[in-house]
LUMDO-190458 format. One record per residue (C-alpha): residue number from 1; residue in one letter; chain; x negated, z, y. Coordinates in Angstrom, 2 decimals, decimal comma. Example, Ala and Ser with C-alpha at 12.3 -4.5 7.8 and 13.67 -1.06 7.14 Angstrom:
REM residues 2
R / 1 / A / A / -12,30 / 7,80 / -4,50
R / 2 / S / A / -13,67 / 7,14 / -1,06
This chain:
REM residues 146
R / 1 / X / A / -118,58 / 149,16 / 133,48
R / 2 / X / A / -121,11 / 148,49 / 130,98
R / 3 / X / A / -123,29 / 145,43 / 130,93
R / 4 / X / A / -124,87 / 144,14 / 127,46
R / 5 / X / A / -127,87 / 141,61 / 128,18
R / 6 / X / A / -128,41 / 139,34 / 125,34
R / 7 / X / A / -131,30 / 136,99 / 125,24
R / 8 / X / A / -130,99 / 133,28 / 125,09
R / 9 / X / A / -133,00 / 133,05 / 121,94
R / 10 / X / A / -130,72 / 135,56 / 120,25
R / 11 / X / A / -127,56 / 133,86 / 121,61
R / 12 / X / A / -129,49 / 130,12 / 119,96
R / 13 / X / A / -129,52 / 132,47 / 116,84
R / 14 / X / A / -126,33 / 133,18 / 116,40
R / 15 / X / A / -124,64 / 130,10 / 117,37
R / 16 / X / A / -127,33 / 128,10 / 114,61
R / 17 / X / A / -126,58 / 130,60 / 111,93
R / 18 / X / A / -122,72 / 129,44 / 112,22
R / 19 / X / A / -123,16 / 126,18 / 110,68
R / 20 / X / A / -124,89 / 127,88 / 107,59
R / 21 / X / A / -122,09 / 130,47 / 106,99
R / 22 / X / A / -119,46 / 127,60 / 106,96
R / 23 / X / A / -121,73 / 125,40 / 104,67
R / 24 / X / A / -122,25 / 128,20 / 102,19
R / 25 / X / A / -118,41 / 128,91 / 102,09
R / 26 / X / A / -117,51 / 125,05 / 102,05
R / 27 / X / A / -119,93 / 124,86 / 99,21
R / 28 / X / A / -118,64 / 127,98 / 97,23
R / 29 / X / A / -115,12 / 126,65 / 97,77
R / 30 / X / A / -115,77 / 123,61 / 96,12
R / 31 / X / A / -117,70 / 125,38 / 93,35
R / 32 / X / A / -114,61 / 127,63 / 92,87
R / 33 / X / A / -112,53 / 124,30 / 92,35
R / 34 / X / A / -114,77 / 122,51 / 90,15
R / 35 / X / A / -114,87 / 125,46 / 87,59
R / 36 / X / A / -111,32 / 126,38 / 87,69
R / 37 / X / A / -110,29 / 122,23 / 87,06
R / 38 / X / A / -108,21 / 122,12 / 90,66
R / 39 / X / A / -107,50 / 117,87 / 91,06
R / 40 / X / A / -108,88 / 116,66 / 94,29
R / 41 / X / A / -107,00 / 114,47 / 96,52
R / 42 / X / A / -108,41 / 110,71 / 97,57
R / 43 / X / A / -107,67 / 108,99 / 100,41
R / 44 / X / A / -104,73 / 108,11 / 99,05
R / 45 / X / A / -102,42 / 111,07 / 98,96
R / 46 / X / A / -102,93 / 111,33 / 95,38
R / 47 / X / A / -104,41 / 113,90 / 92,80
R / 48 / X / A / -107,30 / 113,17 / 90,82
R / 49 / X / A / -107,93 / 114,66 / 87,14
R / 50 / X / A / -111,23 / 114,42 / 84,75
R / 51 / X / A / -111,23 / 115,43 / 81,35
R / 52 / X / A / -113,15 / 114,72 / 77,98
R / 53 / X / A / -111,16 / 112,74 / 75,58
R / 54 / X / A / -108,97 / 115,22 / 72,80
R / 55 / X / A / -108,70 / 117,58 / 75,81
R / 56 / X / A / -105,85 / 118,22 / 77,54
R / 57 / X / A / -104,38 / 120,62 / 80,81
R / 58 / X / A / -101,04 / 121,37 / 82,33
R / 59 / X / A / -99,85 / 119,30 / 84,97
R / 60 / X / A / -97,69 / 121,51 / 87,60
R / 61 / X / A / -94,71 / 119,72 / 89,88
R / 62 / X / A / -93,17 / 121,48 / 92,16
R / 63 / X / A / -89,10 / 121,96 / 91,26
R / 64 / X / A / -85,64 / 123,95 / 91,34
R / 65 / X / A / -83,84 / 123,81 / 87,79
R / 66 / X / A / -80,77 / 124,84 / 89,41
R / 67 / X / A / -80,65 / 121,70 / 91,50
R / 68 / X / A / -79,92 / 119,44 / 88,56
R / 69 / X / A / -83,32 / 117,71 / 89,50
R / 70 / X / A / -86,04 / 116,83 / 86,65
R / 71 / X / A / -89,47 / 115,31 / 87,10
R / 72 / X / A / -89,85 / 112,08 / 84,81
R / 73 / X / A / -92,96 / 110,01 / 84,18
R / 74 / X / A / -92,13 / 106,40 / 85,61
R / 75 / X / A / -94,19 / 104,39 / 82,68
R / 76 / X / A / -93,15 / 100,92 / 84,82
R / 77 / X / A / -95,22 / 102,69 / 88,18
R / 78 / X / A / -97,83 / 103,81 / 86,10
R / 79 / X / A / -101,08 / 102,28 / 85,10
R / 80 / X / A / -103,16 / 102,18 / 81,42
R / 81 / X / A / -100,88 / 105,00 / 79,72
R / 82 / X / A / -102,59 / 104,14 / 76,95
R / 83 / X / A / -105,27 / 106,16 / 77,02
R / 84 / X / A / -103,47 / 109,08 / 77,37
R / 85 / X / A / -101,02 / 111,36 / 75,88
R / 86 / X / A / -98,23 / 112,54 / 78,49
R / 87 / X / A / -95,96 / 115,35 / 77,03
R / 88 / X / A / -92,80 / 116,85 / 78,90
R / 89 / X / A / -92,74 / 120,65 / 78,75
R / 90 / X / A / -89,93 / 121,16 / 81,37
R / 91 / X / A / -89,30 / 123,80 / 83,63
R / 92 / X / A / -92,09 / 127,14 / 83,77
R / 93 / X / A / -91,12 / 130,38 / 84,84
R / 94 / X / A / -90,11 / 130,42 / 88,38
R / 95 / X / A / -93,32 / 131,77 / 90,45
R / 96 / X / A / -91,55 / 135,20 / 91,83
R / 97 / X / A / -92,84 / 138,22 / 92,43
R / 98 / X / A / -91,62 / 139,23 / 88,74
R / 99 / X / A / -87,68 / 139,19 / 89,41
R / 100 / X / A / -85,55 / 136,63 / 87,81
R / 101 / X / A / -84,41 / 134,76 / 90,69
R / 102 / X / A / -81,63 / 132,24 / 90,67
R / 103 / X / A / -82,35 / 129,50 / 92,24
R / 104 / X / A / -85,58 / 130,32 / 92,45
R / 105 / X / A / -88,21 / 126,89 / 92,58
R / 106 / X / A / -90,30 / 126,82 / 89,40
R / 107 / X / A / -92,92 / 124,58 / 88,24
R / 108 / X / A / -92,42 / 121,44 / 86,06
R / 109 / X / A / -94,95 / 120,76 / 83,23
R / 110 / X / A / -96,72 / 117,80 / 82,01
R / 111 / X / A / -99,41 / 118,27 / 79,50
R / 112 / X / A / -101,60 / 115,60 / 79,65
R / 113 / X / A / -104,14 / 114,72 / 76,88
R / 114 / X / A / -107,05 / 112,17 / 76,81
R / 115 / X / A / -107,39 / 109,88 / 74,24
R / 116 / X / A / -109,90 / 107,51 / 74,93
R / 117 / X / A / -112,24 / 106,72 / 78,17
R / 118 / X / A / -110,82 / 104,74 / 81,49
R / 119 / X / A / -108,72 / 105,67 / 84,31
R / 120 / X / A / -104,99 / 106,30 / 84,10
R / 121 / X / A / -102,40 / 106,30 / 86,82
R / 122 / X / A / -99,33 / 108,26 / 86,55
R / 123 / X / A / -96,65 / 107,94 / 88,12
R / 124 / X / A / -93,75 / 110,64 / 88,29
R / 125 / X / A / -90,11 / 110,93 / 90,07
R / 126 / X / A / -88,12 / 113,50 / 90,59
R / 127 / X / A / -84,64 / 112,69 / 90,16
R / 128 / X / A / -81,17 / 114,21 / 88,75
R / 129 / X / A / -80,65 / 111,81 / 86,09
R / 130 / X / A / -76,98 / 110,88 / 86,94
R / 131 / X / A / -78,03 / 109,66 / 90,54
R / 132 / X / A / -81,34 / 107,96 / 89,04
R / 133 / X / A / -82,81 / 107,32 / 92,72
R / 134 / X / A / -85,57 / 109,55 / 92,77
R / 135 / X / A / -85,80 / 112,42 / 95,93
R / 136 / X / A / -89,81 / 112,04 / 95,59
R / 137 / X / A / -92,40 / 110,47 / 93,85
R / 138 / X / A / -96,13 / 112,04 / 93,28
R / 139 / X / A / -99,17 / 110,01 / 91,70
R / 140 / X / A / -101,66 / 111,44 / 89,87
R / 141 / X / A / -104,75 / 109,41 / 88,45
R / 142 / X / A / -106,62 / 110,49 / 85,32
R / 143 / X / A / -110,57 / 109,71 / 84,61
R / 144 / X / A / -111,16 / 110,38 / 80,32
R / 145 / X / A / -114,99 / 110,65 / 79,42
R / 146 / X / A / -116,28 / 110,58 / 76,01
């Protein structure tokens, strides 16, 4: 059997030069993020957006079309709608590997647009509109800058 010594100053080394790898990936993850627009969660649950006013993105909810089930913006849940533009693009192409799947779960799209600066909360259901009790709500809050 084989015995490796290692020094206690090399064995210091290694375990200090841990917490820098895992800063340096925490730090490009959250790099990645930022230039790619991801939201980021608050304490809350929900998902934050920033954008410049007369920009807009894609907002993605999860779904199945073949379940009947649509997302809807609930304008009575949500807060200062005025200061943006909320547009329902309906069901994406499902996210297969490339096969038309049915019943496969595709994405539901909001495209939301700035108008003018403040915060915005939106709230959305998803529901089958002949039931009208929604399955599951998401919030998603909206800062607009100049």
């Amino acid at each position: 059997m084989t015995h490796i010594a290692v020094s206690k100053q090399a064995k210091g080394e290694a375990v200090n030069f841990l917490p820098k790898i895992l800063a340096g990936l925490c730090a490009a993850l959250l790099g990645f993020c930022l230039a790619f627009g991801a939201g980021v969660g608050n304490a809350d649950g929900k998902e934050q957006k920033s954008l410049r006013a007369g920009t807009s993105y894609v907002l993605e909810l999860e779904g199945n079309p073949s379940t009947g089930y649509r997302w809807r913006l609930n304008q009575g849940s949500s807060e200062n709608l005025a200061i943006v533009k909320v547009e329902d693009l309906g069901y994406g192409e499902a996210k297969s590997s490339g096969k038309k799947l049915l019943g496969a779960p595709a994405p539901y799209r909001f495209r939301i647009t700035g108008l003018s600066p403040g915060f915005a909360k939106l709230a959305f259901e998803y529901v089958q509109p002949w039931v009208g009790k929604p399955a599951k709500t998401e919030q998603h809050e909206v800062h607009v800058s100049d």
